[in-house]
DOLOPA-999799 format. One line per 10 residues: number of its first residue (from 0); for each residue x, y, z of C-alpha. Coordinates in nm, 2 decimals. Last residue first. Layout:
! residues N
NUM> X,Y,Z  ... $
END
This chain:
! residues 501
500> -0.42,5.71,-2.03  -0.09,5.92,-1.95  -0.35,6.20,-1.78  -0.45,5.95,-1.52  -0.82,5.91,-1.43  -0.80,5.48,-1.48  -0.52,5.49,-1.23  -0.72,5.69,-0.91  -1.04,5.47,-1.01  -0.79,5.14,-1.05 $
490> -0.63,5.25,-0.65  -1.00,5.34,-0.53  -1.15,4.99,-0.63  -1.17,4.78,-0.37  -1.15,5.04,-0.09  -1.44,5.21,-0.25  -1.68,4.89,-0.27  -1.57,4.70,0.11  -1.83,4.99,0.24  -2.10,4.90,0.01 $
480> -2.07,4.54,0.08  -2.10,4.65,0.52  -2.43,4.84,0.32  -2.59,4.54,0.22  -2.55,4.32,0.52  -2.77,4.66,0.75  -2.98,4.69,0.40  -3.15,4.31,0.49  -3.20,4.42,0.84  -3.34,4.75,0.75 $
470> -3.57,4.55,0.49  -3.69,4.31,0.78  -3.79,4.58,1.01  -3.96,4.77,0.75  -3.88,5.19,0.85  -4.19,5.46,0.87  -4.26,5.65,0.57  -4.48,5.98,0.67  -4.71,6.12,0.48  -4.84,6.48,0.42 $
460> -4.71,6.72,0.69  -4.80,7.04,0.78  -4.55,7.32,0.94  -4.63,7.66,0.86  -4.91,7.76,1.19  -4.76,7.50,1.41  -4.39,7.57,1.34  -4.47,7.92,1.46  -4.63,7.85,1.76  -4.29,7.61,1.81 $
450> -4.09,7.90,1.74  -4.19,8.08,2.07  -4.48,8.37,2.08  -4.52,8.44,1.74  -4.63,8.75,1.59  -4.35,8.92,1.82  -4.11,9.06,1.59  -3.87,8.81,1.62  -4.06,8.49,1.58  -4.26,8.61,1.28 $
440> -3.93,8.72,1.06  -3.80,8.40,1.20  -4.09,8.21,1.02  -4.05,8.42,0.69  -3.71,8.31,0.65  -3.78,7.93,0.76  -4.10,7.94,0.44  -3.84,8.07,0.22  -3.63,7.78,0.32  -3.85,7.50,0.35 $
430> -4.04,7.52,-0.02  -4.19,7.20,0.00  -4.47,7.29,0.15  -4.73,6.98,0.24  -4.43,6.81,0.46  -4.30,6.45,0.35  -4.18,6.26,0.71  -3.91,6.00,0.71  -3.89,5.76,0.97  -3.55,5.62,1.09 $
420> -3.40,5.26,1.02  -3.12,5.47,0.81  -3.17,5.19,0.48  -3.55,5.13,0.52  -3.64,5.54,0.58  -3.43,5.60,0.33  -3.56,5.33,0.06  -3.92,5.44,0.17  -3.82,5.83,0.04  -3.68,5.68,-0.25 $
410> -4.00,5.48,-0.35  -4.22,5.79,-0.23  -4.06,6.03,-0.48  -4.17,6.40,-0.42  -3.88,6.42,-0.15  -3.63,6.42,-0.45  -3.78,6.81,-0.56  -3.68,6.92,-0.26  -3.76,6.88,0.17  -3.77,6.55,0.38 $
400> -3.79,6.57,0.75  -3.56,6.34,0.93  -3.65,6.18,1.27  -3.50,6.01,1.60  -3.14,6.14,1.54  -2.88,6.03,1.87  -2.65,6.27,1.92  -2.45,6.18,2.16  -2.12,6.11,1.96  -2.13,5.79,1.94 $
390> -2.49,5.86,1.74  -2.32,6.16,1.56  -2.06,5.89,1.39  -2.33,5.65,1.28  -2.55,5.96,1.11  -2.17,5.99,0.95  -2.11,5.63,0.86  -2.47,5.63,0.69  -2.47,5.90,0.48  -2.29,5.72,0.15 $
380> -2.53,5.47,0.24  -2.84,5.64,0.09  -2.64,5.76,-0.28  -2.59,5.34,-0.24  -2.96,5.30,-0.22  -3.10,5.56,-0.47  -2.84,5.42,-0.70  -2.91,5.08,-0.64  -3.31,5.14,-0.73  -3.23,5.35,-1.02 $
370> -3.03,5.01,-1.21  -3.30,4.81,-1.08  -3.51,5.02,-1.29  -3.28,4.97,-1.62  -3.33,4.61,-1.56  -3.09,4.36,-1.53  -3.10,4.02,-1.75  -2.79,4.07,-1.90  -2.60,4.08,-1.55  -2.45,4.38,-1.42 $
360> -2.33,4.31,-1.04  -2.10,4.63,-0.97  -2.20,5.00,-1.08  -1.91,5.22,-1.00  -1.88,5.65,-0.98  -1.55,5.82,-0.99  -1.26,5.84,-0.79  -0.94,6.10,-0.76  -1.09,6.41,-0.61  -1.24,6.24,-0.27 $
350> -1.32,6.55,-0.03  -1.49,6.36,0.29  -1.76,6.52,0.49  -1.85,6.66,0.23  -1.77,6.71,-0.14  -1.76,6.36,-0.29  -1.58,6.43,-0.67  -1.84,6.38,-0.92  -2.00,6.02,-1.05  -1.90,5.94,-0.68 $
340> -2.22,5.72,-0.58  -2.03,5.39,-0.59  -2.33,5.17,-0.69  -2.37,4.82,-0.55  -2.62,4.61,-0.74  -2.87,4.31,-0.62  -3.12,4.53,-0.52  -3.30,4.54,-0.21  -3.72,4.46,-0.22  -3.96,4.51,-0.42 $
330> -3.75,4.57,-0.76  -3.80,4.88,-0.95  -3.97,4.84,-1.25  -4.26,5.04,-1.14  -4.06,5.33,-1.02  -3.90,5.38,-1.38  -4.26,5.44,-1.53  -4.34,5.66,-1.23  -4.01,5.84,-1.33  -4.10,5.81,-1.75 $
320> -4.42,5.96,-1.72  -4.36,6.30,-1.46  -4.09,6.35,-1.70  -4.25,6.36,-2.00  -4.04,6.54,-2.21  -3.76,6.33,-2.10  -3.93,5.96,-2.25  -3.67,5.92,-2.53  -3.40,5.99,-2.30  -3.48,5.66,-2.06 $
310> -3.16,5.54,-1.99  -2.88,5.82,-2.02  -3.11,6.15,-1.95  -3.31,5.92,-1.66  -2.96,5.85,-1.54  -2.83,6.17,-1.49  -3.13,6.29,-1.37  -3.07,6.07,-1.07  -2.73,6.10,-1.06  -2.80,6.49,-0.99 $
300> -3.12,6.43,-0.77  -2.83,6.28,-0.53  -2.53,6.41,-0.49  -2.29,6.47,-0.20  -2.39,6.68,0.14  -2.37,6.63,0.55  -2.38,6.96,0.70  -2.35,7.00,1.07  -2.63,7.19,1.28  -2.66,7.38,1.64 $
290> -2.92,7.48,1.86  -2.98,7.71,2.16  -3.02,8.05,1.94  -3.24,7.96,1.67  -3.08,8.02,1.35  -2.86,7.71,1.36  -2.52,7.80,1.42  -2.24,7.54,1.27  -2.04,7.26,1.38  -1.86,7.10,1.14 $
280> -1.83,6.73,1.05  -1.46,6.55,0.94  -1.52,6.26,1.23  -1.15,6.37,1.39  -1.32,6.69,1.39  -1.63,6.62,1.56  -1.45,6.42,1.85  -1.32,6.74,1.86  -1.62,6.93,1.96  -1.62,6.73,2.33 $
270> -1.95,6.84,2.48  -2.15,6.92,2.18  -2.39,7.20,2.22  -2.71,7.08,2.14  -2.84,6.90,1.82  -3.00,6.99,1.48  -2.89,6.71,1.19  -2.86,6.89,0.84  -2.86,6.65,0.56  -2.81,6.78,0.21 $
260> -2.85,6.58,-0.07  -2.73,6.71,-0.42  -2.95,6.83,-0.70  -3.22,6.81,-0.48  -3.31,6.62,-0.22  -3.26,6.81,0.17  -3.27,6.58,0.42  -3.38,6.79,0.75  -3.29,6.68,1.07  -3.39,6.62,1.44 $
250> -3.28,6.51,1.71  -3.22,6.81,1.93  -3.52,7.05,1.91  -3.65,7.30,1.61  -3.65,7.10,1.28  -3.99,7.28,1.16  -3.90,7.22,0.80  -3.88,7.58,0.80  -3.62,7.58,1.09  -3.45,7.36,0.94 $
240> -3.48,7.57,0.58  -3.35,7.85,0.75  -3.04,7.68,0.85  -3.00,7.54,0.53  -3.03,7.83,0.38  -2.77,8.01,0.60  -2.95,8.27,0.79  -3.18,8.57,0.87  -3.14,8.90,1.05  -3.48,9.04,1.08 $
230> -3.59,9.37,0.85  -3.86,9.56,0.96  -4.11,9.68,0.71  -4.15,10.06,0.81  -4.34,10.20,0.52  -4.56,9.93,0.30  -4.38,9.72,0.01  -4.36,9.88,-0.34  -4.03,9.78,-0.36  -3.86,10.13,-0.48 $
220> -4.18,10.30,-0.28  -4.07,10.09,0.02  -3.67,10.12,-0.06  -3.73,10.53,-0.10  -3.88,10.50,0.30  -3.57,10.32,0.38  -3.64,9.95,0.53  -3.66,9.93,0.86  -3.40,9.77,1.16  -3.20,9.51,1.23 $
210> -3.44,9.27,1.41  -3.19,9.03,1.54  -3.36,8.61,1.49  -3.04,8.53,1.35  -2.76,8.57,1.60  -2.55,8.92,1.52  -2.24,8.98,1.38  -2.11,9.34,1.33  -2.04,9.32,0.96  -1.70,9.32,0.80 $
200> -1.52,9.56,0.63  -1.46,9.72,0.98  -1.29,9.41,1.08  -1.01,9.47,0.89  -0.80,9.16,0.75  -0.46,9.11,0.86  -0.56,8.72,0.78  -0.34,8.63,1.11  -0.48,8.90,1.28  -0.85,8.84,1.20 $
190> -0.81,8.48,1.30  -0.68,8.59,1.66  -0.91,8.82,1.73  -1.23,8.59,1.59  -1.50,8.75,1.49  -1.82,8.73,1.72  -2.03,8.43,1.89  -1.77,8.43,2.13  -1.79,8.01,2.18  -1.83,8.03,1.79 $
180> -1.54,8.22,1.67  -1.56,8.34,1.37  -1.35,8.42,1.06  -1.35,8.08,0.85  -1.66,8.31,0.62  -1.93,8.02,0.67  -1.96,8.09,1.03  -2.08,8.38,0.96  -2.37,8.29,0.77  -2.46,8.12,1.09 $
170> -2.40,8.42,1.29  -2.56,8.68,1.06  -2.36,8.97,0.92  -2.44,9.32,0.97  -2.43,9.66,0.78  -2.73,9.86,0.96  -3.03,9.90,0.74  -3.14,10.05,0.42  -3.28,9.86,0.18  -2.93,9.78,0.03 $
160> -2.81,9.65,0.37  -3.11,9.44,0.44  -3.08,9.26,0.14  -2.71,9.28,0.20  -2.73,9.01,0.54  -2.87,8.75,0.36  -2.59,8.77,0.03  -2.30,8.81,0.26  -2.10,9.13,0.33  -1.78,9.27,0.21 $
150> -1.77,9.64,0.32  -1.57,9.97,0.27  -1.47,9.79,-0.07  -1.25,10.04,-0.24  -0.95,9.89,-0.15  -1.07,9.55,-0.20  -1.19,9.65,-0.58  -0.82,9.81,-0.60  -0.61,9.54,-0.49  -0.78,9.31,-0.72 $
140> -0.49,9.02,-0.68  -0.36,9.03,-0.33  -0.66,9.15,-0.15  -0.88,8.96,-0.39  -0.70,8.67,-0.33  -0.70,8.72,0.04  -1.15,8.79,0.07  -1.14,8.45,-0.13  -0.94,8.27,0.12  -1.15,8.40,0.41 $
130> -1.52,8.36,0.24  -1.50,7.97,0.24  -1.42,7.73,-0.05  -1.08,7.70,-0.05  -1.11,7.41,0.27  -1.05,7.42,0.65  -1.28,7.22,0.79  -1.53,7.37,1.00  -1.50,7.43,1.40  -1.43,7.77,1.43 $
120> -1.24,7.90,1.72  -1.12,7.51,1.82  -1.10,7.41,1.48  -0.88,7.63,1.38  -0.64,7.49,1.64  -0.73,7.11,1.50  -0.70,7.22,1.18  -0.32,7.40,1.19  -0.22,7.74,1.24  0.04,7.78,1.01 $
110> -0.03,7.50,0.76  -0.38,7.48,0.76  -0.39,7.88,0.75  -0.07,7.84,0.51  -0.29,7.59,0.26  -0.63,7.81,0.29  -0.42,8.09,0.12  -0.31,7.87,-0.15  -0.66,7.74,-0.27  -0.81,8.08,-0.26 $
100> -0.90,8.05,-0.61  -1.11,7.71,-0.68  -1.46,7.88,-0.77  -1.68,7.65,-0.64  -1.76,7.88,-0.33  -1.89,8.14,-0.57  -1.73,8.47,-0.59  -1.96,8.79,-0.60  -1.93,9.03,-0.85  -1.83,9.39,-0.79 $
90> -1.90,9.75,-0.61  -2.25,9.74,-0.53  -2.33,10.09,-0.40  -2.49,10.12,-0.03  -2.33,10.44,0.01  -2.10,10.25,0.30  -1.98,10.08,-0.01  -2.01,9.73,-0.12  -1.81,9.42,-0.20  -2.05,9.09,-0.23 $
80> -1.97,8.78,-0.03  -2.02,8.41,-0.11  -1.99,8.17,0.16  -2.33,8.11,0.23  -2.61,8.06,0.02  -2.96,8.25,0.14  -3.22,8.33,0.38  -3.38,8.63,0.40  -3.67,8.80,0.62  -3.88,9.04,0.60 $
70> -4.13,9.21,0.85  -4.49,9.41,0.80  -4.64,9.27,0.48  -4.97,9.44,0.39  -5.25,9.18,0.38  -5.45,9.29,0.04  -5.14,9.39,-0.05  -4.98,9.03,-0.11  -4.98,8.96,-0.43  -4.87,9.34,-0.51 $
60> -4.59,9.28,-0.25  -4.50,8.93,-0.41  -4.44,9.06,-0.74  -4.20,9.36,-0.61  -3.99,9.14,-0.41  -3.92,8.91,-0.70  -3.82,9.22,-0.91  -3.62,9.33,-0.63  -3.40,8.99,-0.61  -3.39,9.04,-0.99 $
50> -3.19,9.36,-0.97  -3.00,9.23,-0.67  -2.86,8.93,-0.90  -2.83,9.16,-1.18  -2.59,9.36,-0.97  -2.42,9.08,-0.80  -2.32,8.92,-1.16  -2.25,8.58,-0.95  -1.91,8.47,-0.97  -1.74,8.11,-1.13 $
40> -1.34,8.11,-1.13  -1.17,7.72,-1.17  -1.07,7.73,-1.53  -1.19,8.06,-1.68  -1.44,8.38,-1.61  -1.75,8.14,-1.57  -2.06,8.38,-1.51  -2.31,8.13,-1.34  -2.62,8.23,-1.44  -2.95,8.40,-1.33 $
30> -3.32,8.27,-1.26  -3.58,8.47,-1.11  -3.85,8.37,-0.85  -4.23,8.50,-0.74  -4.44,8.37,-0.52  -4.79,8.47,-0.35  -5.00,8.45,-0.05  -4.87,8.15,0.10  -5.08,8.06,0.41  -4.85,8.01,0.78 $
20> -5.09,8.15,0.99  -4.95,8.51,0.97  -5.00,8.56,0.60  -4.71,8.42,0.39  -4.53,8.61,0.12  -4.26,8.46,-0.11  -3.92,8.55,-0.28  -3.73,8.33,-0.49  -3.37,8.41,-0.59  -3.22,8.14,-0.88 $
10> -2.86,7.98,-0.99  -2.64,7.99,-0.62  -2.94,8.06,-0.42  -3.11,8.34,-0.24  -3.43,8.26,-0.07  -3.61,8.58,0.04  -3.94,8.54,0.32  -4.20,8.80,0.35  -4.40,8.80,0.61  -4.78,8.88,0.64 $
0> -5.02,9.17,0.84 $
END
């Protein structure tokens, strides 16, 4: 018997089998785009993107059917939600969180309700890109698609839908939508009546780890996966990927490296949540029951490639080459350069529209690896005030686990470890999400006996990069420069960007 474990994203769906100690059997992903209708609207073709969700399925079913899977699994991006019928028919595309309608509805919840009383029901900061604002433009503006809509469900929960199981919606998914409550673990009374939204079009929530039923037996000869598969309620993906990173006790966190960094910090309930707030963090569901997660994100691989494409074009179609060639220049110890790492607008946990990225202490002898070096640092400490923020607050990180392409790169890796005075541990798989989906799917039917057993079988690290005293000193005097750097320069940023310029 294996697991299957689904990763949707925002660009790509991967899909992945794993026999029951933790051994990937096969892989298989597909690519789509980003259909951009205009200024400010991006969706996801949902039909294509399920068509190439099945093709990945397919793949890793004849990969694997020498050891028949017997449970899935999926994990995916949250926010977005796809309009379906109770006859399991996609109705529409799917609206991306970056896509900037909704703005105006998320201005009267703020407005009429106000954060602090959201945040008491659901402790996120109110913002355009969550499920709520889109579900009221398409109310207002695509009367008809919402109309015919009997259901508006989230990319992890219609897997299971389409194959043909109960309509539900996963907590920490759910969470993602501005429409639950977390103490109730359900949707909100009081936020469904102010939207006027019906809570028949949404799914009965349930906490990840909820077997939700079978696949259809016309879904196992579609798929060409065994009779009877159960289907497990999964997660966000970077819920899955915690638990795939085996982040499963308070203190823990996963940095994520790709494109942009992600750091989700697991911890207990929090005993006074608005201490959160007045911090700008959320509080989210992990996928195991007792835990929660904030999400701390901006970019990182992003200014990274940015720079190897600017500095070091020539060498691109080597890029394994020109990065260990980069890594060599690097200086030994801290640069000598402070970077403002807002090359795009800071997304979390502080939206900062009007600034844009700063390199300060150019001399004509710096080198183009230095350069990296202060990037790597300064994209670092833009974390720093936040993992200072949950220390006050209790919770008190002792370890991060590093996942993504960025994790591949001891030099940056070190830097973190130097910069947070934390150790940073590189895992074998890299692939934490897919592997998190196909742990739960484990966990809740039984294979496993707790989540640790389960940890144990996927979970392998490679190297660990434990903090230099002297460095962490030496980044400590650094990084109160860093924090002088925004302030300094936020008024000329906000000038230089005007339209009269």
């Amino acid at each position: 018997m294996s697991l299957l474990g689904v990763d949707i994203g925002t660009t790509m769906c991967k899909s992945a089998a794993f026999s029951v100690d933790g051994r990937c059997m096969g892989t298989s992903s597909r690519e789509y785009r980003t259909l951009n209708l205009g200024p400010g609207r991006a969706e996801l073709d949902s039909r294509d993107v399920w068509q190439k969700v099945c093709q990945t399925i397919r793949e890793v079913a004849v990969l694997s059917a020498h050891d028949p899977i017997t449970a899935m699994c999926v994990s995916s991006v949250g926010e977005a939600v796809v309009p379906v019928s109770r006859g399991r028919e996609i109705l529409g595309n799917s609206i991306l969180c970056s896509d900037t309608r909704g703005v105006e509805y998320a201005e009267s919840l703020r407005n009429e309700i106000g954060q602090e009383a959201f945040y008491r029901i659901n402790p996120n900061l109110i913002g355009p890109q969550y499920s709520l604002p889109k579900l009221l433009w398409l109310r207002d503006h695509q009367k008809d698609l919402f109309d015919r809509a009997d259901l508006f469900l989230l990319w992890g929960d219609l897997v299971g839908f389409l194959l043909g199981c109960e309509a539900v919606t996963n907590n920490s998914l759910a969470n993602r939508t501005l429409l639950l409550d977390l103490d109730r673990n359900d949707w909100s009374d009081s936020l469904l009546n102010w939207s006027g939204l019906p809570r028949e079009k949404l799914g009965r929530v349930v906490p990840g780890g909820t077997v939700v039923g079978a696949i259809s037996d016309s879904a196992a000869e579609l798929l060409g996966l065994p009779r009877g598969v159960r289907v497990v309620a999964g997660g966000h993906d970077q819920c899955c990927n915690s638990l795939g990173c085996g982040c499963i006790e308070p203190g823990k966190a996963v940095c994520g490296m790709g494109t942009y960094e992600c750091i989700t910090p697991a911890f207990a309930r929090v005993a006074d949540p608005l201490a959160m707030l007045k911090e700008n963090l959320n509080i989210e569901h992990h996928v195991l029951g007792d835990l929660y997660v904030a999400f701390l994100f901006n970019q990182a691989g992003a200014l990274v490639k940015w720079f190897r494409d600017t500095f070091a074009a020539a060498d691109a179609s080597d890029a394994e080459g020109i990065y260990a060639k980069l890594n060599a220049e690097m200086p030994a110890g801290p640069t000598g350069l402070l970077v403002l790492p807002h090359f795009e607008a800071p997304l979390w946990p502080r939206y900062m529209p009007d600034t844009s990225g700063v390199i300060v202490g150019l001399h004509t002898s710096t080198q183009r690896g230095e350069i990296l070096k202060a990037i790597m640092e300064c994209e670092t400490f833009y974390f720093v005030e936040s993992i200072e923020a949950l220390r006050r607050m209790g919770i008190d990180l002792k370890g991060f686990v590093a996942a993504g392409g960025g994790a591949k790169s001891d030099r940056w890796l070190q830097i973190k470890a130097d910069i947070f005075g934390i150790p940073f541990v590189r895992l074998r798989n890299s692939e934490g999400g897919l592997a998190g989906a196909a742990m739960l799917a484990g966990i809740a039917t039984g294979l496993y006996k707790s989540p640790a057993d389960a940890v144990t079988a996927f979970v392998h690290q490679d190297r660990t990069f434990e903090p230099d005293g002297r460095t962490h000193e030496l980044y400590r005097a650094k990084y109160d420069l860093y924090r002088e750097l925004y302030p300094a320069t936020s008024s000329l940023l906000s000038r230089l960007k005007s339209p009269s310029l």
